[in-house]
C-alpha positions as CSV (number, residue, x, y, z in Angstrom):
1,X,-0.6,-52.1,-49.6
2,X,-1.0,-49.4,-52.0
3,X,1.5,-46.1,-52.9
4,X,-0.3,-44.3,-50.9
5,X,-0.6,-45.8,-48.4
6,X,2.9,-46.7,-48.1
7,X,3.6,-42.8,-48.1
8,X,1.3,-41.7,-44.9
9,X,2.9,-44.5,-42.9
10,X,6.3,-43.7,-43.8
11,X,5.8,-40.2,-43.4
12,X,8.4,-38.7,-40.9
13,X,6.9,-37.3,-37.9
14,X,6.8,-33.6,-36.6
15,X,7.9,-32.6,-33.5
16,X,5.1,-30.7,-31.5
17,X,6.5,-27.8,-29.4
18,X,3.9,-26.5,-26.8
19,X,3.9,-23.0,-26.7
20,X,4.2,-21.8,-22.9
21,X,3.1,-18.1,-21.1
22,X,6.3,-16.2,-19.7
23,X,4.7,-17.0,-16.5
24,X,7.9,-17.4,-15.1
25,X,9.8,-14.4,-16.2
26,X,6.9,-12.3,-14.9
27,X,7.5,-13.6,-11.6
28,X,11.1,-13.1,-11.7
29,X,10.8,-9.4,-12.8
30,X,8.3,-9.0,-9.7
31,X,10.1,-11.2,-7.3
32,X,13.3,-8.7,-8.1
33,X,11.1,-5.3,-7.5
34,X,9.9,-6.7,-3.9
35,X,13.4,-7.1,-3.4
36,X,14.6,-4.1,-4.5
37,X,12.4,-2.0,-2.5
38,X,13.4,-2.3,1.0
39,X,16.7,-0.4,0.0
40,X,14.9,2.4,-1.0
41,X,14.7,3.9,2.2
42,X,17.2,4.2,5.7
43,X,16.7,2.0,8.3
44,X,15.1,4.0,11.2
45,X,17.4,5.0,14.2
46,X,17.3,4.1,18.1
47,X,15.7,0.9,19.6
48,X,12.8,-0.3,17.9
49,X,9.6,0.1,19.5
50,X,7.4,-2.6,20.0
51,X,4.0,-2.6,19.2
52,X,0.4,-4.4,18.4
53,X,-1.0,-3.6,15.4
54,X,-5.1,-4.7,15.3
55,X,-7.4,-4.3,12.3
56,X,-11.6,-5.3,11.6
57,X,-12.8,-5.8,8.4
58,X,-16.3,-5.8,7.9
59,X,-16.9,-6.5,3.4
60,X,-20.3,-6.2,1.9
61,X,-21.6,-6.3,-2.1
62,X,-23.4,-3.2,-3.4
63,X,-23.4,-4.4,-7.2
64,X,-21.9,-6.5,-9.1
65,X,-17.9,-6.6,-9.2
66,X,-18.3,-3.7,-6.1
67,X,-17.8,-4.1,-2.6
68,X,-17.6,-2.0,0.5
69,X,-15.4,-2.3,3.6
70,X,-16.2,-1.0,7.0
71,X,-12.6,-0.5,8.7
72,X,-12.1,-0.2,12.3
73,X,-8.4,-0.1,13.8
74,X,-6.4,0.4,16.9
75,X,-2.9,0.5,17.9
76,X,-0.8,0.1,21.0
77,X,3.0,0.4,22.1
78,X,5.1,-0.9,24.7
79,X,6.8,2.7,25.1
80,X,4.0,5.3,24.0
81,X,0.9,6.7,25.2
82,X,-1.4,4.1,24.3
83,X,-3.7,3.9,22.1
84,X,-1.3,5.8,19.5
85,X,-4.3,5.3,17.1
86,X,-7.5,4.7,16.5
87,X,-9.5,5.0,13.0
88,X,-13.0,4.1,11.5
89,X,-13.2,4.4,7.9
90,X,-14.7,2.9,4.8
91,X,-13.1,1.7,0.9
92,X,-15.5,1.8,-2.2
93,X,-13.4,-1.2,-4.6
94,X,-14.7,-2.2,-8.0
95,X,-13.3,-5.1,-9.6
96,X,-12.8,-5.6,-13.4
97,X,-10.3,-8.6,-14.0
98,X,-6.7,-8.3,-12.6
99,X,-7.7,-4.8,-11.5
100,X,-9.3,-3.4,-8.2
101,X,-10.1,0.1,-8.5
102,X,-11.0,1.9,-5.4
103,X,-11.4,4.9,-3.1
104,X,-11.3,5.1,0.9
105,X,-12.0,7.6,3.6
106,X,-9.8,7.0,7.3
107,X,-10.6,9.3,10.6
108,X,-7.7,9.1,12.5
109,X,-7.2,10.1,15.8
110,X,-3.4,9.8,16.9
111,X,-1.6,10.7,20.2
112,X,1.5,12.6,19.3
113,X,5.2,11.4,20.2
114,X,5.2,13.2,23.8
115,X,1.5,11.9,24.5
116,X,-0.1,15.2,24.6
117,X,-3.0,16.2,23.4
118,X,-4.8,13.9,20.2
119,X,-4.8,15.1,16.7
120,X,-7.5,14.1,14.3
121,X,-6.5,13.6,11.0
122,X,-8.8,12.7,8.0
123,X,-7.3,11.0,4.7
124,X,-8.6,9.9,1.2
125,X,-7.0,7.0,-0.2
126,X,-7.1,6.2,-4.1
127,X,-6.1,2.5,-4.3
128,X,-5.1,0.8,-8.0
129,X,-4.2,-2.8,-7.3
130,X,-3.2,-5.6,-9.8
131,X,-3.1,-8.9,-9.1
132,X,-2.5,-12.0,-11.0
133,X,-2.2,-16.0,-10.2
134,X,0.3,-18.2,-11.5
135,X,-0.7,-22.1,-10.1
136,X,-0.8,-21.8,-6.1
137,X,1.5,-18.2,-5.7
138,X,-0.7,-15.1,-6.4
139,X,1.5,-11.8,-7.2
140,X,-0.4,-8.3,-6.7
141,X,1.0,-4.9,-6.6
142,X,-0.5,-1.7,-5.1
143,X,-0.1,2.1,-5.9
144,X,-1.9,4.4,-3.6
145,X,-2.1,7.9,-4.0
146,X,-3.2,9.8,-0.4
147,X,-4.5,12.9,0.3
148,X,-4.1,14.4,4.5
149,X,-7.7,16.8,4.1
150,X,-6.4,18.2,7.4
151,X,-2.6,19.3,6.1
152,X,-2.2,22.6,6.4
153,X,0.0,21.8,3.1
154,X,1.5,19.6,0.8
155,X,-1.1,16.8,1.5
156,X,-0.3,14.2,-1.2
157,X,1.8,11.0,0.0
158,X,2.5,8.2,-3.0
159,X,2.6,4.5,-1.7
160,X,3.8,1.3,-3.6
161,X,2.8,-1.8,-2.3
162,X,4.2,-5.3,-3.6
163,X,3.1,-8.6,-2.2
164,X,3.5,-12.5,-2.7
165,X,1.2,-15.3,-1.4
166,X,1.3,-19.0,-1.9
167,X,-1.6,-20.7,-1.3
168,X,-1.0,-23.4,1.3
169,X,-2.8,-27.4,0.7
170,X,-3.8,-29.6,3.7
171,X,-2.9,-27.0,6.3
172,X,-5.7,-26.9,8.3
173,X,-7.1,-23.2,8.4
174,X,-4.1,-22.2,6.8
175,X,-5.3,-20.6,3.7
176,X,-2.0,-18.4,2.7
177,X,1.9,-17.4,3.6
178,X,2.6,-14.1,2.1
179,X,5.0,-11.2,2.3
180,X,4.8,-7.5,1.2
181,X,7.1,-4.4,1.2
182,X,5.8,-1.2,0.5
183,X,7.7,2.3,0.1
184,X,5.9,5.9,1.1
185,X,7.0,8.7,-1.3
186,X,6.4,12.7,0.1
187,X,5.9,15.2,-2.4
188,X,6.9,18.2,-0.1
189,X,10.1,16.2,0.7
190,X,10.9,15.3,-2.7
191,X,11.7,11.8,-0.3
192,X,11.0,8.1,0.2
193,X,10.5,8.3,4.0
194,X,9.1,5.5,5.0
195,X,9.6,1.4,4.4
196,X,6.9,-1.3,5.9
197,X,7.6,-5.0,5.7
198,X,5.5,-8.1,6.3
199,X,5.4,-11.3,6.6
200,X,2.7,-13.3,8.2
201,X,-0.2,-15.8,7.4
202,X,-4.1,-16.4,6.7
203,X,-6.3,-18.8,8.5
204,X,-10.0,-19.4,7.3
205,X,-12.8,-20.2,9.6
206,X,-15.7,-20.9,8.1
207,X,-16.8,-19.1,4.7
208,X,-17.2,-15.7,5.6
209,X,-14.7,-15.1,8.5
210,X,-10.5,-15.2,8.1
211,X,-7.5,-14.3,10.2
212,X,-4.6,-12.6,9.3
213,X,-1.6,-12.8,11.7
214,X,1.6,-11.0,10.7
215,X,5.1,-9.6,11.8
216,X,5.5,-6.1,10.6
217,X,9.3,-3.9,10.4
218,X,8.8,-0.4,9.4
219,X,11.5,2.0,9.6
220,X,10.7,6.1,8.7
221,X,13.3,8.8,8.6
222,X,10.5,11.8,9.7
223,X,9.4,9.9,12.9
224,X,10.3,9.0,16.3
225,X,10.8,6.0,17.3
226,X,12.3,5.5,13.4
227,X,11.9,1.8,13.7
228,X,8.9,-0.2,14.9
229,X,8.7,-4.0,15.2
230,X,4.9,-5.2,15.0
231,X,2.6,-8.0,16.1
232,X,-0.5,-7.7,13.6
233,X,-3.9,-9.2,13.7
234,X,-6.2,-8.4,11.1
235,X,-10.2,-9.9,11.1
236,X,-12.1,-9.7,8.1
237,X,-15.8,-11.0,7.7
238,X,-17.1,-11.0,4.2
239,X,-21.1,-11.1,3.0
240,X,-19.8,-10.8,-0.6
């Protein structure tokens, strides 16, 4: 065996060091703002009320990376004059890599707290989501600026939206578990006034249709009841 040879085969080996993402500290620093934000706001007074919260999604393409949403909803209470809403309304979304841009129109009519006559209210919504996967838990957060067209003033509410899913495997229809907290910020006020949490699940039937079934605790501090517990049930059918 020759010199040189002697020298490549004796030659002490490196140590290779694989070079990871901070996938988990991203996580972490998200995991610890969904946490934090519950606190942000006072629990509402009184006895909860208890209500159903129901939601059709109809999802269309109109190009590519854009989509629009056809929204119907109604809600019902154990204690109110029911329905205490009903809206029809529509989002424009356009997608470009972990970001979903979009805008959204709602016509609201609500019955008021002593179920006397409805008030129609019409908002514009101006969604900026980001979203990101990390194996089988998907992380996206939310902020939605809103604008009340029918306030006589200050119109402008701020929302912030956080929200975790974990994709499920051999779980029949069971696509997803998730859970979100979001905080509502009023300019007038100067005031976070309102706190909605979730928790729930998606099932998948077929390739177009899904189910969304959650439990929802929102508490407000310019409302009564302050505190709702709700049952929600959210269709969506998508042609994109």
């Amino acid at each position: 065996m020759s010199r040189e040879t002697t020298n490549r085969v004796c030659a002490p080996l490196r140590p290779t060091i694989a070079v990871r993402p901070p996938r988990r500290r991203t996580v972490l620093i998200v995991a610890a703002l969904a946490a934090a934000l519950p606190t942000a706001v006072s629990a509402g007074t009184g006895v909860p009320d208890e209500q159903l919260w129901t939601e059709l999604d109809v999802i269309a393409p109109l190009a590519d990376n854009i989509t629009i949403t056809g929204i119907g909803q109604l809600r019902l209470s154990e204690s109110l004059s029911n329905p205490i809403l009903t809206a029809l309304g529509a989002d424009l979304n356009y997608k470009t890599g972990e970001w979903t841009l979009g805008i959204g129109y709602r016509h609201e009519l609500t019955g008021n707290r002593q179920g006397e006559n409805p008030n129609i209210t019409q908002v514009v919504r101006l969604p900026v989501t980001w979203a990101r996967r990390f194996g089988r838990s998907t992380v996206a957060i939310r902020l939605m600026p809103q604008n009340t067209l029918t306030a006589s003033s200050d119109p402008w509410r701020l929302r912030l939206r956080a929200e975790y899913r974990w994709a499920t495997e051999n779980w029949g229809p069971i696509s997803y578990l998730y859970s979100s907290d979001e905080v509502f910020y009023q300019f007038s006020d100067n005031e976070l006034f309102r706190n909605r949490f979730q928790a729930g699940l998606n099932l998948r039937f077929g390739v177009r249709t899904s189910l969304r079934l959650y439990y929802q605790r929102q508490d407000s501090t310019n409302q009564t009841p302050g505190a709702i517990n709700a049952l929600g049930v959210l269709v969506a059918i998508d042609f994109d």
